[in-house]
C-alpha beads as a LAMMPS data file, in Angstrom:
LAMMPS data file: protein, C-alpha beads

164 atoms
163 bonds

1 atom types
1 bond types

-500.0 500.0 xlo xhi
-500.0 500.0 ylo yhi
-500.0 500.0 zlo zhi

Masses

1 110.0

Atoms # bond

1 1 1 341.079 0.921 -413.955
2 1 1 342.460 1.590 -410.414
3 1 1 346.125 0.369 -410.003
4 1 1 346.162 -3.183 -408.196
5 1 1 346.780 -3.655 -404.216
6 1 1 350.717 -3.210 -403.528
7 1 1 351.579 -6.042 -401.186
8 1 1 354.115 -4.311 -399.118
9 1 1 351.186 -1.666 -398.503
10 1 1 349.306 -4.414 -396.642
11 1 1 352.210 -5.564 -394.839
12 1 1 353.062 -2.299 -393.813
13 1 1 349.323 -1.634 -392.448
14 1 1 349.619 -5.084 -390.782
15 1 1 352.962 -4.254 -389.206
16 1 1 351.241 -1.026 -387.767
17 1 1 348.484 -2.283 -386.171
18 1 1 350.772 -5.464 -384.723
19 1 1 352.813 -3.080 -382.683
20 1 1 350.147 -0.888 -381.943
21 1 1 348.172 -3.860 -380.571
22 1 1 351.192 -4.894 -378.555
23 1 1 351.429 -2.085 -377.462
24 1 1 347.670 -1.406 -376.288
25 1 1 347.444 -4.926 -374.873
26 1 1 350.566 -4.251 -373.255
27 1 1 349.398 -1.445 -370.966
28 1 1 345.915 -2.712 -370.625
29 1 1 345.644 -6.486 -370.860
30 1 1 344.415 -6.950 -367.097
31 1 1 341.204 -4.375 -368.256
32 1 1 340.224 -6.297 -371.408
33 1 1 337.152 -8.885 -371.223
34 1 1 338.246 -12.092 -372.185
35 1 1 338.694 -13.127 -376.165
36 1 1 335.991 -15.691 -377.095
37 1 1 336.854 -18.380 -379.724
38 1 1 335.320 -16.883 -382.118
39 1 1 335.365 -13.072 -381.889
40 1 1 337.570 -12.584 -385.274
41 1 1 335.059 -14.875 -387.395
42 1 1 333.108 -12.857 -388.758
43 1 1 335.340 -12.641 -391.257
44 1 1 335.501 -15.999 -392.765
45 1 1 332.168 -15.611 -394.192
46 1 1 333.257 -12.622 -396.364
47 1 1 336.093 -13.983 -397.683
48 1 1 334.462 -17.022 -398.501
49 1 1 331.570 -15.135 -400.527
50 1 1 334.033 -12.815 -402.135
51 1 1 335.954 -16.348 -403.170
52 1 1 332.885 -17.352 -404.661
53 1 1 332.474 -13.721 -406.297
54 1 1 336.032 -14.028 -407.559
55 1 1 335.682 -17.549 -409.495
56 1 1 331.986 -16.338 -411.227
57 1 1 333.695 -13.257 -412.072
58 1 1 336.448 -14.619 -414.043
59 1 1 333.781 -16.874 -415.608
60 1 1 332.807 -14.656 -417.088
61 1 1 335.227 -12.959 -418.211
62 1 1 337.363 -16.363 -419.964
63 1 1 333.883 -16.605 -421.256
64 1 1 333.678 -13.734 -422.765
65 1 1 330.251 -12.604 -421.069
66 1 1 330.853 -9.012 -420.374
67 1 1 328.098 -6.593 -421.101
68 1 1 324.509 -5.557 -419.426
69 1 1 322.642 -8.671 -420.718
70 1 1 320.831 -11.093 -418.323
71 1 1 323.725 -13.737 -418.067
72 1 1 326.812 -11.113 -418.213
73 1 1 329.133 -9.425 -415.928
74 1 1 328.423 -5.792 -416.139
75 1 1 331.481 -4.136 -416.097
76 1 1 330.256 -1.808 -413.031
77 1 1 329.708 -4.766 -411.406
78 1 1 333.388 -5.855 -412.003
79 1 1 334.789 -2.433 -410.802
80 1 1 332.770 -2.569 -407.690
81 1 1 334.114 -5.865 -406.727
82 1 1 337.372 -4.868 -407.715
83 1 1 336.564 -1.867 -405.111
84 1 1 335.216 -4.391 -402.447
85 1 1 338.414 -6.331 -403.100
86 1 1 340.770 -3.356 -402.171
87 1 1 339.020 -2.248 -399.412
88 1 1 338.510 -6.009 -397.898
89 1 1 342.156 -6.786 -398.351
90 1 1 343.027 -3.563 -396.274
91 1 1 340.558 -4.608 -393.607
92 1 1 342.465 -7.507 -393.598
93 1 1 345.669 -6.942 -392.964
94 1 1 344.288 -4.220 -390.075
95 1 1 342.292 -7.138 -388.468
96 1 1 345.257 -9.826 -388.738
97 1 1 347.806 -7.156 -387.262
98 1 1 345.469 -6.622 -384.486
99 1 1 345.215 -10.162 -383.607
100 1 1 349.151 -11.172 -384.372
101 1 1 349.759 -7.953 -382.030
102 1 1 347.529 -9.384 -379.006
103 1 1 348.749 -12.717 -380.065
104 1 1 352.580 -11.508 -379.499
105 1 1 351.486 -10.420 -376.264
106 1 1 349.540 -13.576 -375.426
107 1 1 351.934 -16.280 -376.366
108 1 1 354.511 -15.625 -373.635
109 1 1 352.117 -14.708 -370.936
110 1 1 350.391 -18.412 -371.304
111 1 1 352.779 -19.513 -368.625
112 1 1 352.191 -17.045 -366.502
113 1 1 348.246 -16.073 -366.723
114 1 1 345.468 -18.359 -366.742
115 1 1 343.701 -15.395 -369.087
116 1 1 346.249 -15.462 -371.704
117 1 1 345.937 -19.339 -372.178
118 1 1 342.076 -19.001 -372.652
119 1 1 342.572 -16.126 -375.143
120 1 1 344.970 -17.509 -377.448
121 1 1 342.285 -19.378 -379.426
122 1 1 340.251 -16.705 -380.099
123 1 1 343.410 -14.853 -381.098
124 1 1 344.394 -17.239 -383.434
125 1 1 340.974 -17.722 -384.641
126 1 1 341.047 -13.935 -385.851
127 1 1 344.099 -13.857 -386.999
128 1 1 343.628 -16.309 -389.093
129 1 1 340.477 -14.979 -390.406
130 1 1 341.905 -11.863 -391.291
131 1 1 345.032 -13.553 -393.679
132 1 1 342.185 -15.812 -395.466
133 1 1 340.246 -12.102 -396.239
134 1 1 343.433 -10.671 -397.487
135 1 1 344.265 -14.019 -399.651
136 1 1 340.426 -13.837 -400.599
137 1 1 340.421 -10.177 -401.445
138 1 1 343.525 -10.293 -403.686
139 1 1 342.068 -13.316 -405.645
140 1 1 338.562 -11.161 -406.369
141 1 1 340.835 -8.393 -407.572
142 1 1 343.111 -10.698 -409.776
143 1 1 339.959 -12.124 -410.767
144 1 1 338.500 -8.929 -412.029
145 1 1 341.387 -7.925 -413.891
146 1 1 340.790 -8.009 -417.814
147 1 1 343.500 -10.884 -419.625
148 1 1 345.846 -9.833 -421.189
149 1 1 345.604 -8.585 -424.961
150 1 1 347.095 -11.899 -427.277
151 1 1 348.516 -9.219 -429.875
152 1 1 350.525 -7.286 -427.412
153 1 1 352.081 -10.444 -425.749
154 1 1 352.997 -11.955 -428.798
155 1 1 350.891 -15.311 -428.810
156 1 1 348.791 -15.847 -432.292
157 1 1 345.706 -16.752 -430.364
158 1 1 342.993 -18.087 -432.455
159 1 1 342.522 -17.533 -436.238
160 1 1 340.456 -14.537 -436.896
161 1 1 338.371 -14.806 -440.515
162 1 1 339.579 -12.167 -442.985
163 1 1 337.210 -9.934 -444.029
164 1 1 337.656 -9.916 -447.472

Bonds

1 1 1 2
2 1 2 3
3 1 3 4
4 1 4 5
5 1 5 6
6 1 6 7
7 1 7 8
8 1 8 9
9 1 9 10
10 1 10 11
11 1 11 12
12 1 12 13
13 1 13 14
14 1 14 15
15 1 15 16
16 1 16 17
17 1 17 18
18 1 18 19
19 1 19 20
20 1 20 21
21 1 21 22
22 1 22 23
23 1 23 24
24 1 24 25
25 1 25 26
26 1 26 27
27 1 27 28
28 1 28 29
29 1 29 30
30 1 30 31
31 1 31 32
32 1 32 33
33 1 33 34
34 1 34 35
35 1 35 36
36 1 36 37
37 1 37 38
38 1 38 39
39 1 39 40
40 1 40 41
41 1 41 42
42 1 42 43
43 1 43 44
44 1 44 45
45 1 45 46
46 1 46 47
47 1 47 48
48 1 48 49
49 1 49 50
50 1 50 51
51 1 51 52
52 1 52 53
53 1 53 54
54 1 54 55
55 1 55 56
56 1 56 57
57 1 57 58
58 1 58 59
59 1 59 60
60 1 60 61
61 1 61 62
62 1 62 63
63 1 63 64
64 1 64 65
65 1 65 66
66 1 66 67
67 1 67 68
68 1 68 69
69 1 69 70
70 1 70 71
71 1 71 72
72 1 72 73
73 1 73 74
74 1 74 75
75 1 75 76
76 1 76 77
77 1 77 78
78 1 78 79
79 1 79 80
80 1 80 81
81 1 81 82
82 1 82 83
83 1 83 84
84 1 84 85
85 1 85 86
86 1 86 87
87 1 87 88
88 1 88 89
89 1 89 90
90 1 90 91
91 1 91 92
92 1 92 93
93 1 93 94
94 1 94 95
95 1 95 96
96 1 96 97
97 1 97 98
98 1 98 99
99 1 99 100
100 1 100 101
101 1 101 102
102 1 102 103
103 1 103 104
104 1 104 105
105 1 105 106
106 1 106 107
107 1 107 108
108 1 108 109
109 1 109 110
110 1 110 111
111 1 111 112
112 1 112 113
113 1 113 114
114 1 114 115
115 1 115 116
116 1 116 117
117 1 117 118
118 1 118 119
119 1 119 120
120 1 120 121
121 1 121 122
122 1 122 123
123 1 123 124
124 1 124 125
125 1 125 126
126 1 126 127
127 1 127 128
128 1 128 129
129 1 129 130
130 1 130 131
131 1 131 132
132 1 132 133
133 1 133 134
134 1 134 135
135 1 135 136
136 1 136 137
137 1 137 138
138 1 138 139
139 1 139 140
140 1 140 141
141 1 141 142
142 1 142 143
143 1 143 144
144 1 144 145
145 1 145 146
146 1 146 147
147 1 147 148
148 1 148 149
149 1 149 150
150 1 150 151
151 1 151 152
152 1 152 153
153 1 153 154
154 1 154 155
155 1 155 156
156 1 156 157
157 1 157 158
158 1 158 159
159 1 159 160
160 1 160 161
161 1 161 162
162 1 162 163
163 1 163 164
């Protein structure tokens, strides 16, 4: 199993692409088309499926399902969400950087350009978008993580019949 997302990795990828937003949007705000309200959503729906992914998937696996039968996670199927989930929460903390970093340029200009007021919902609409894919992403990934062995943390767990 691949080692899990490191946080600070994503906020270090988010901190990027803020200042490298800023700094786009900086030099070339007045040559940018207008933000429509919803120009970041399209991420909402993939964090909400991979939500739904997350809570069938660890189903499953307090269940106990695991295998290739009909009504069973297949554990490729568990390491390719677990793949999805690292690559969505990445994605994620790109898009939200880009849209904190055009917000940050945005917010102060609202007083001063009419263009900046009517972009700041958009802006927020994406930036929001991409923390809920991040917070979606990490769930799928905790989600597809195996529990934790009872006999190495010390709990009895349940009785086990004795063979003999």
């Amino acid at each position: 199993m691949t080692k899990p997302t490191r946080l600070w990795d994503l906020v270090v990828l988010l901190l990027v692409a803020t200042v490298a937003t800023w700094l786009l949007v900086r030099v070339a705000y007045g040559s940018l088309p207008p933000i429509p309200l919803y120009a970041g959503a399209s991420l909402y729906p993939v964090a909400l499926v991979e939500v739904i992914a997350a809570f069938l998937i660890r189903a499953r696996i307090d269940d106990r399902r695991i295998g290739t039968g009909p009504r069973e996670l297949n554990p490729l199927t568990a390491a390719k969400a677990a793949a999805l989930a690292k690559a969505s929460a990445l994605v994620g903390a790109a898009s939200a950087g880009v849209w904190l970093g055009f917000l940050l340029f945005v917010l102060p200009q609202r007083r001063i350009l009419r263009a900046a007021v009517e972009d700041f919902p958009g802006a927020l609409v994406g930036l929001v978008a991409g923390l809920l894919l991040v917070a979606a992403a990490l769930w799928l990934e905790h989600c597809c993580s195996t529990p934790e062995d009872p006999t190495k943390t010390g709990s009895a767990g349940p009785a086990q019949p004795s063979a003999g």
